[in-house]
N, C-alpha and C positions, 0 to 999 in steps of 0.2 A: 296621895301617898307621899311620907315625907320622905327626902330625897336618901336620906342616908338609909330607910329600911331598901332604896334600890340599890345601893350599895351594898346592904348584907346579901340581897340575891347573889351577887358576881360571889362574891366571897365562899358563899356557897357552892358556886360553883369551882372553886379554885380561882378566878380570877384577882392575883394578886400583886403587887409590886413592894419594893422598899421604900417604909413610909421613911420622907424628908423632912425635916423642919421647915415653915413657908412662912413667911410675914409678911405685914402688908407693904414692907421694906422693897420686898423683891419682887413688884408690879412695877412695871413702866406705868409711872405716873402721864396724866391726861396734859397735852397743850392744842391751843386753838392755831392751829398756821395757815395763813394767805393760802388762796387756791394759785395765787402766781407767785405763790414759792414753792409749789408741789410738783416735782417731776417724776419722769418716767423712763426708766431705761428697757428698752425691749429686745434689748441682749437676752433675759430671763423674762420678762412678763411676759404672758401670754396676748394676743391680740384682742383688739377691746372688740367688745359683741356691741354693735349699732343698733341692729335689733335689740337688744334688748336696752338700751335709752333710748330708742324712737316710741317702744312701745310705753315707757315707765310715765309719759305727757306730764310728770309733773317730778320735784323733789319734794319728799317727804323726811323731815329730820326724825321724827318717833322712828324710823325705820334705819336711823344710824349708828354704826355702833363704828370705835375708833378706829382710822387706818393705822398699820402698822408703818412707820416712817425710820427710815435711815437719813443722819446727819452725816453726812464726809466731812472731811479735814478741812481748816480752812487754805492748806497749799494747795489744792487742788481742786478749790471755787467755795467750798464748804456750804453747797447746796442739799436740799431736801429731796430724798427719792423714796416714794412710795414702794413699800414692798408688797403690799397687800391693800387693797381699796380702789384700784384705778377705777376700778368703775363706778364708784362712789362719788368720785371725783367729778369722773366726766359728767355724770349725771347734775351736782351743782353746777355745771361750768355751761350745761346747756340750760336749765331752769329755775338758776336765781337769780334775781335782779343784783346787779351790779357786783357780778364775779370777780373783779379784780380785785375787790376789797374784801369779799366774804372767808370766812372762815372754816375749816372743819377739826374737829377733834379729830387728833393724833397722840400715837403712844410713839414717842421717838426712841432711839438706839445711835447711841455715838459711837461711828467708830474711831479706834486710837488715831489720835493727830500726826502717827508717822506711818498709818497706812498708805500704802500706794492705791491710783484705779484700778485695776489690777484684784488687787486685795477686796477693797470695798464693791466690787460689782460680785467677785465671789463668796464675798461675806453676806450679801445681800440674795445671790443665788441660792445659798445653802438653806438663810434660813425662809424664803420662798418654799422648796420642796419639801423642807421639816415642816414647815406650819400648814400648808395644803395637805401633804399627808394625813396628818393629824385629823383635820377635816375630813380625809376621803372626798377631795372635792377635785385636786388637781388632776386633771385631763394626763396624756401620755405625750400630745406633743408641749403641754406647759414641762413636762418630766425634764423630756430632751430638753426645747430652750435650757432649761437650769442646767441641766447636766453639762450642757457644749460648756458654759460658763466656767462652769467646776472642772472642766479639765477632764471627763470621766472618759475613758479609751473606748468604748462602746461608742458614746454619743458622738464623740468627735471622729468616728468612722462614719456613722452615719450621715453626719455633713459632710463625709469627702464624698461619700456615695449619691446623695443628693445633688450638691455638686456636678458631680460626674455624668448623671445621666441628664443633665440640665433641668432638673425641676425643682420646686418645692414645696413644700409642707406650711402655711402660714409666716410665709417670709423665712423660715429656715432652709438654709440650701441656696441653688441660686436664684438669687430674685429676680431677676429678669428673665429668666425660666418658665415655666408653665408649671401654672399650681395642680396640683394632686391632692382631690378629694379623695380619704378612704386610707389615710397614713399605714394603718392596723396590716391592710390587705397589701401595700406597696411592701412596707416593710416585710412581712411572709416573704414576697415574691422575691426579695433583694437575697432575705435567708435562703431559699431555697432554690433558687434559680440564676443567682447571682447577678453579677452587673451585667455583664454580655447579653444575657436572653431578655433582661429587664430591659436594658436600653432597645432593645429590637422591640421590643413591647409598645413602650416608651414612643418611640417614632411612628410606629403603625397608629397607634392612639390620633397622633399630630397630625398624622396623615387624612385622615378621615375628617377630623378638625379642619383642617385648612380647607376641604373640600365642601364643609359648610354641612357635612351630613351629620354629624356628631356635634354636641357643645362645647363649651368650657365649663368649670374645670374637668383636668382627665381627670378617669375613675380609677381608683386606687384595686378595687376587685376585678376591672376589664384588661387592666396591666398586667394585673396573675393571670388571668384568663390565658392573654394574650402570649406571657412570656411563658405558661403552659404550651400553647398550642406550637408553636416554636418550636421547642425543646420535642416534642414529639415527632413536628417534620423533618427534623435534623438525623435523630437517634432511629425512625423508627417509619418514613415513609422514604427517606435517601433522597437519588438527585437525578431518578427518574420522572416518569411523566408525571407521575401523581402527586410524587413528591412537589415538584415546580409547579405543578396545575394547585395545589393546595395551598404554595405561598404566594403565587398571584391573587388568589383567591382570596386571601387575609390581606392585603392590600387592597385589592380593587372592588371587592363584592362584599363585605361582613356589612358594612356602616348601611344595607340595606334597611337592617332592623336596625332600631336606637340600642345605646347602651342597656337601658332598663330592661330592653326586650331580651337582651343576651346575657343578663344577671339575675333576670327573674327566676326568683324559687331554686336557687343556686348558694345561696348563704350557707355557711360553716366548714368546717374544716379542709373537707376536700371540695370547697368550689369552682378553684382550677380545671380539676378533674371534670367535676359538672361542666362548664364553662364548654371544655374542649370538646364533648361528649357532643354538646349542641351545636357546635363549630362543625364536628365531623359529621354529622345528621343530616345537616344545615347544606354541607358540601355535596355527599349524596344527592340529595335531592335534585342540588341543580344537576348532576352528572346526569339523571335519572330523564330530568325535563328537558336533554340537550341546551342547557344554559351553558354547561361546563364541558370541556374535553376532556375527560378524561377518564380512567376508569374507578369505580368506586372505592372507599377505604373501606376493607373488610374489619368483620369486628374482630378478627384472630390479632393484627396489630394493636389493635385501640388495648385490644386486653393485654396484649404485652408490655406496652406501655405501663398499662396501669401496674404492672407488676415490678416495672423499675428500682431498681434502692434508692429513687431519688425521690420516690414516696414514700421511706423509710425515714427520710429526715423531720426530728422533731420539731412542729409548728409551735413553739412556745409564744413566738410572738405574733401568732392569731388571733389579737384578742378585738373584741369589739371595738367599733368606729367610736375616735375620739374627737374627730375635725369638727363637730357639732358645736364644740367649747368656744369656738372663739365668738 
């Protein structure tokens, strides 16, 4: 089908914009540059996937098409920084003979010579997120990365918040921190539960961790879980016996079962909810089996809970696991 009859479809359907004048003027014309002149800032680039050059065992050029390259100023080194292709890169740089000399097509972009770094990492962030957009290919923490760059008051909370509860996302937040699988599900929990019950989450996760029962990385869905389960012994079992039998109980007895076992078949919106549901089950039981002292959680609580306005708040940023990207 020739491409323009696809075209009259959109058309058909409304699908339209303001036609521009285009020449072949206004292509970033093709250059060939050193693989050891091509850098990388990971201010904005997302994290290079190893898996995916361990698995690629060979480069193949029929399968390249040009990286998009930014030239800086020469006052401030007037080096070469990939906006788009790192992983192109890496890929010649692990399986072609003699990488220091080899070449790859590049469409370059200069910025003005009286930019500042400053300017040219967020001249290069921006159009990072424009051109992945475009794609539908950029991930949510490639989003952040760029955004923290650009200045955006969103993203640059979320690194105070990352920060704050000492973890991170793919190297964003703090790095010497403990990484957090499951961004999608932290972030929920940060929205809806805020940093207090997150970090209490946060530390029970570590806690179980250090004690060799649980893995690394923490789970992004076990931390909502977690800073669910919280929030409910706080509001809604107080700081009597059951209350305190329930949070010795999330420290010292959950990491029985693995994470998986405490996330299974618990995915979507109210997974928390689910989460807690299996936590409070989970604790009966042992009160049941004399594991626990103390006496049972009735369901007339669990349902009060569930009735809280604090389940009222809109999960917009529930959305699917995007940690898979890097």
């Amino acid at each position: 089908m020739p491409l323009l009859s696809v075209v009259d479809t959109f058309l058909a359907k409304g699908i339209s914009g303001v036609r521009k004048p285009v020449s072949e003027d206004n292509f970033i014309p093709i250059q060939y540059i050193p693989l050891s002149q091509l850098n990388i800032d990971p201010k904005y680039q997302r994290w290079i996937n190893t898996t995916f050059v361990k698995k690629a065992k060979q480069f193949d050029p029929v399968l390249v098409k040009p990286l998009s390259v930014f030239k800086r100023p020469e006052s401030i080194g007037g080096e070469y920084f990939i906006a788009d292709g790192q992983h192109v890169g890496c890929l010649a740089g692990v399986y072609v003979k003699d990488p220091d000399t080899f070449k790859l097509p590049c469409q370059v972009q200069y910025h003005p010579e009286d930019y500042t770094l400053q300017q040219c990492v967020m001249a290069e962030a921006e159009y990072f997120k424009k051109f992945n957009f475009l794609r539908s290919s950029v991930g949510t923490i490639a989003k952040l990365r760029a955004d923290i760059q650009m200045e955006v008051g969103a993203a640059l909370q979320m690194l105070s918040d990352l920060e704050a509860l000492g973890v991170h996302v793919e190297g964003i937040g703090a790095e010497d921190g403990d990484q957090v699988f499951g961004y999608a599900k932290l972030k929920t929990c940060i929205h809806k539960y805020g940093n207090t019950y997150t970090k209490r989450a946060v530390e029970i996760h570590k806690l179980h961790v250090k004690r060799g029962n649980w893995k690394k990385p923490l789970n992004g869905a076990m931390i909502l879980g977690l800073a669910a389960a919280a929030h409910f012994s706080d509001n809604f079992l107080g700081n009597g016996k059951t209350g305190k039998a329930f949070d010795v109980y999330l420290a010292d007895k959950i990491s029985k079962l693995s994470v998986d076992q405490w996330i299974k078949k618990t995915a979507g919106v109210i997974q928390d909810v689910l989460i807690v549901e299996n936590l409070v089950d989970h604790f009966n039981n042992g009160v049941v089996y004399g594991v626990i002292d103390s006496p049972t959680i009735g369901d007339s609580r669990f349902k009060k809970w569930q009735e809280d306005p604090i389940h009222g708040k809109v999960n917009e940023n529930d959305n699917s696991d995007e940690n898979s990207e890097s």
